[in-house]
C-alpha angles and dihedrals in degrees: 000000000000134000122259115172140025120193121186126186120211137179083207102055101151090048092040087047090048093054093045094050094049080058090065103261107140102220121207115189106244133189125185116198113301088343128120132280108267142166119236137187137191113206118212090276098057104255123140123239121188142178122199141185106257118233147189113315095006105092120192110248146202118285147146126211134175142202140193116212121189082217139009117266116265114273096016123129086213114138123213119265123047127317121160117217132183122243123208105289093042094256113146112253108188108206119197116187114184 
């Protein structure tokens, strides 16, 4: 098993979009059906990251993530090895930059 898809839901989706992006993610604007706008990016393994506006009744939640990049993204002032940042919303975000 392997996973395949990662949704988070934000109150803040234009700064949460923003940090992800200066990690390197590559956003496109999506809209399924009569769902909402979103922003959506494939990693180099295929697997689908999303953020997405929170609504009623869908409240935004703790959770970590992490990430390995070859390099750090251009423009950042990221340094290689492991650092953990905070994105938006508070939630934990482990870099590792070989």
């Amino acid at each position: 098993m392997r996973q395949t898809l990662t949704v988070i839901y934000t109150a803040r989706l234009e700064e949460c979009t923003l940090f992800y992006r200066g990690l390197g993610l590559e956003f496109v604007r999506e809209r399924h059906g009569s769902g909402p706008e979103h922003h959506a990016a494939v990693l180099p393994d295929g697997t689908v990251f999303e953020l997405y506006p929170a609504a009623d009744g869908r409240s935004t939640g703790a959770l970590r993530l992490g990430f390995s990049l070859d390099a750090p993204p251009d423009g950042s002032a990221l340094e290689p090895g492991r650092q953990v940042l905070r994105d938006p919303d508070g939630r934990a975000v482990e870099i590792h930059i070989t």
